[in-house]
C-alpha positions as CSV (number, residue, x, y, z in Angstrom):
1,X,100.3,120.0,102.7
2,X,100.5,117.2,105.2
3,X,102.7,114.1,104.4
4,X,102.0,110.3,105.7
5,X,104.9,108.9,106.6
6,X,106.6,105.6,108.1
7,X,109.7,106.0,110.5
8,X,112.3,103.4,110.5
9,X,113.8,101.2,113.3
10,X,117.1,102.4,115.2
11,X,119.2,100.5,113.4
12,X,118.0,101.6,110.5
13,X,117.8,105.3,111.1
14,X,121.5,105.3,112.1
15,X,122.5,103.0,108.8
16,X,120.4,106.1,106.9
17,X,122.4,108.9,108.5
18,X,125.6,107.3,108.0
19,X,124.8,107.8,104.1
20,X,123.5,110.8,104.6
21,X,127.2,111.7,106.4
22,X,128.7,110.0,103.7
23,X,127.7,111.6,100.7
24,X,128.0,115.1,102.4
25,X,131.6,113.7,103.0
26,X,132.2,113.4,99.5
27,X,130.7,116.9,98.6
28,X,127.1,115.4,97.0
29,X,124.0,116.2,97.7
30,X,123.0,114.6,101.0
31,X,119.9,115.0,103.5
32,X,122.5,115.7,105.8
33,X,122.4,118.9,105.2
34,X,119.3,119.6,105.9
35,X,119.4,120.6,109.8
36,X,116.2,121.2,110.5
37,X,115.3,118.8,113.9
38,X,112.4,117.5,111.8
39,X,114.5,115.6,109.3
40,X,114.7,112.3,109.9
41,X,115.0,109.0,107.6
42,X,111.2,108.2,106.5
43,X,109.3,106.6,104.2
44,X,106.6,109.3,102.1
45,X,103.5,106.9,101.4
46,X,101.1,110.0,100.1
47,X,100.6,113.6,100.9
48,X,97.1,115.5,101.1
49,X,96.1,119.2,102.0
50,X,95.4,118.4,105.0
51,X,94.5,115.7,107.8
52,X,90.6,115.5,108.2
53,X,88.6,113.7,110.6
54,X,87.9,110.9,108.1
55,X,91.8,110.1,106.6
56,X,92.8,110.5,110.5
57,X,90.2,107.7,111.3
58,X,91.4,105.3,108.9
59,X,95.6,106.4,109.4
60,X,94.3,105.0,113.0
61,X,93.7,101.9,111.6
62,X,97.3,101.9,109.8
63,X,98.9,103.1,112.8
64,X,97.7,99.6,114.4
65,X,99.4,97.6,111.7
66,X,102.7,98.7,112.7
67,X,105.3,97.5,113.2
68,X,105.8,96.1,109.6
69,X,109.1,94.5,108.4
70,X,110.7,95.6,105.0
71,X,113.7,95.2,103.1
72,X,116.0,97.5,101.5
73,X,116.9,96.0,97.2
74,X,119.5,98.8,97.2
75,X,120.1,102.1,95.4
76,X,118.3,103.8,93.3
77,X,118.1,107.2,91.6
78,X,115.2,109.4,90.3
79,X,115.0,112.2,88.3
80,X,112.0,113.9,88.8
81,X,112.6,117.3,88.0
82,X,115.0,116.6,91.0
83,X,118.1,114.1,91.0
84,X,117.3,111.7,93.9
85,X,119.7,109.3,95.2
86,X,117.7,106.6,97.7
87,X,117.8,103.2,99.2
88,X,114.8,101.4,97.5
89,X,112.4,99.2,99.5
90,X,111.0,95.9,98.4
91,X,107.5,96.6,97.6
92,X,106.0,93.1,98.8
93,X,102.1,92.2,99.6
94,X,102.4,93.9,102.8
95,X,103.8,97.0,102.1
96,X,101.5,97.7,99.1
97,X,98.7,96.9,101.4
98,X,99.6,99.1,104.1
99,X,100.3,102.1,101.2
100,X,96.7,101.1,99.5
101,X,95.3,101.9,102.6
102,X,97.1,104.8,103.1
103,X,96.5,106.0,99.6
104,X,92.7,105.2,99.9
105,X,92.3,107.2,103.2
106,X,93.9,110.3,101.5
107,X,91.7,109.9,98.3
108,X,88.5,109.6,100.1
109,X,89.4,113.1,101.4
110,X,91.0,115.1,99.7
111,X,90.1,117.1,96.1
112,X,92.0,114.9,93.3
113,X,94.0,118.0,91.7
114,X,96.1,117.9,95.3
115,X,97.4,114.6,95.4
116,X,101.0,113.3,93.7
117,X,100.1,111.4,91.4
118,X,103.5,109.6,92.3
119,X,102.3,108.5,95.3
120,X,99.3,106.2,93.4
121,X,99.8,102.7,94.0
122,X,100.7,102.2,90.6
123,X,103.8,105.0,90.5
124,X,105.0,104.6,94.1
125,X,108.3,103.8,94.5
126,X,108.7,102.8,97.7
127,X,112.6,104.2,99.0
128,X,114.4,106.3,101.5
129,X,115.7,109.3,100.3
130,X,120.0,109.8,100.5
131,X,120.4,113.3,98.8
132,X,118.4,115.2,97.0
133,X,119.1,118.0,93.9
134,X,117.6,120.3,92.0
135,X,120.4,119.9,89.2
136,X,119.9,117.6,87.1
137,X,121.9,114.3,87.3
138,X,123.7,115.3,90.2
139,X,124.7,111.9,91.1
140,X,125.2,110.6,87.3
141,X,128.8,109.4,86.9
142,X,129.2,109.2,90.2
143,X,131.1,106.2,92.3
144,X,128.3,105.7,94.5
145,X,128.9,102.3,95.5
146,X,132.3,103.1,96.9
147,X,130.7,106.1,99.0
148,X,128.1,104.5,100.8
149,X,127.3,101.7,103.2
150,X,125.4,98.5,102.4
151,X,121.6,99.0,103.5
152,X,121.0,96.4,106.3
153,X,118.9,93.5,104.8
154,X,115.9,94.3,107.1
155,X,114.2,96.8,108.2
156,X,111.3,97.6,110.6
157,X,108.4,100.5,109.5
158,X,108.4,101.7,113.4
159,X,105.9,104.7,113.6
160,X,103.4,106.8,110.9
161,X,103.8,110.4,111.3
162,X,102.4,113.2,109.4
163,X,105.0,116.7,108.3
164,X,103.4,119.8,107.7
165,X,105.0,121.5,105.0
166,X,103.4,125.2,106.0
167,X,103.9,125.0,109.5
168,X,107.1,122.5,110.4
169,X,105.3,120.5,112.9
170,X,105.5,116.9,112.9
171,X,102.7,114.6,114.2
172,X,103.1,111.0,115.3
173,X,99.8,109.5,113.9
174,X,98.5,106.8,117.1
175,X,96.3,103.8,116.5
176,X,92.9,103.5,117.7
177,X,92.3,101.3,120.7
């Protein structure tokens, strides 16, 4: 699979690891610990089999957009079938415009039965993941507030970049001029 993805600003990136430090700190689950050089605070807006010439011509288009401000609403957890603990983003007019797009450019492309159907513009969830589990409510009970930093107010959406989940490489995905 291939993931679409929005980078955050410096600022923001550091604010994200110093959760991610944190909550390993305090012995829960943390993206932290994942050590491979690829991982790095992001934003997931979809996820398709794979990058054809099509999705890459209109992720061109998004990649022009860019930068795009956002704010961070605060924490948030999921449990689906994993405990996730993340920062939430506010999911304002530009945002869901930019992941509409997104979204569209993967559908137009990619055999239905592939996508997440949490990634849909109706289910997304816009949000940075902190730690992730496969035990269920991992970070239920938990003092969370006390552990981790205040999410800056604003953010900047910096760079779209596409993860392959087979192979480990990372692509930074460049407008069109």
């Amino acid at each position: 699979m291939r993931t679409v993805e929005l980078l955050l600003d410096e600022a923001a990136d550091v604010a994200v690891r110093e959760a991610w430090r944190r909550l390993a700190e305090a012995g829960l689950p943390s993206q932290a610990r994942h050590r491979s050089p690829t991982n790095s605070p992001h934003l997931t807006l979809a996820a398709c089999p794979e990058l054809t010439a099509p999705i890459r011509w209109e992720l061109a288009e998004v990649a022009a957009a860019l930068p795009l401000p956002a704010r961070f609403t605060g924490v948030v957890r999921f449990e689906r079938p994993t405990s996730v603990l993340a920062w939430a983003l506010q999911l304002d007019s530009a945002l869901a415009g930019l992941h509409a797009r997104v979204w569209e450019a993967v559908v137009s492309d990619s055999p239905p039965e592939t996508l997440n159907p949490f990634h849909a513009p109706a289910r997304w969830s816009p949000h940075i993941t902190l730690g992730r589990s496969r035990r269920a409510g991992a970070f239920a009970g938990r003092q969370i507030p006390e552990i981790l930093p205040a999410p800056p107010l604003s953010v900047w959406l910096t760079t779209l970049r596409s993860y392959d989940t087979e192979t480990g490489a990372l692509e930074v995905l460049e407008p069109r001029f």
